[in-house]
N, C-alpha and C positions, 0 to 999 in steps of 0.2 A: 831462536837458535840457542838459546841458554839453557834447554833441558839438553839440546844434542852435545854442547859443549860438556857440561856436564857428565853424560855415557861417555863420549871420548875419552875423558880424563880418566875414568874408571875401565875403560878396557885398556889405553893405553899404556894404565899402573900395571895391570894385567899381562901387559903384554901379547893382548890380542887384535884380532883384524877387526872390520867392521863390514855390514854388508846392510841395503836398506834399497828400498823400492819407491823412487819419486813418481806422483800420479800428477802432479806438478809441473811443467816444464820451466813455469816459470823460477822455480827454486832449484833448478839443478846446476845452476851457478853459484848460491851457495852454499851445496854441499862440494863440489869441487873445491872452494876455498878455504874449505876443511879437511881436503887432503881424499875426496873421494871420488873413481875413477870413471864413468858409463861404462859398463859392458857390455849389454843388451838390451832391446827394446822389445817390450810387448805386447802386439794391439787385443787387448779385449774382443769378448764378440760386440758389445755395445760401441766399439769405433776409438775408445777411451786408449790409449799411449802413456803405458807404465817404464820405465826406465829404471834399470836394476843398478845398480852404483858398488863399489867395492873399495874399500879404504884398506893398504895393505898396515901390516904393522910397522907402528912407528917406533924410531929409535932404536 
């Protein structure tokens, strides 16, 4: 989580949003305790469940 903290801080300097694709379910709990939302979910033809996630701008 320390390289994502990391981008955070520099888009947040920024002033921008974030957006990122978890192939993970298991880690989509701590992208949300970073401020990022589920939008949509998307099965692969391989059966695989990607999760699109969206962090609005903060501040």
């Amino acid at each position: 989580m320390g390289l994502l903290a990391e981008c955070l801080s520099r888009i947040d300097a920024l002033g921008g949003a974030a957006y990122l694709e978890s192939s993970n379910p298991a880690n989509d709990r701590r992208y949300a305790s970073v401020g990022f939302v589920p939008r949509d979910r998307l099965v692969l033809t391989s059966g695989q469940v990607v999760t699109t996630m969206w962090r609005p701008q903060q501040g």
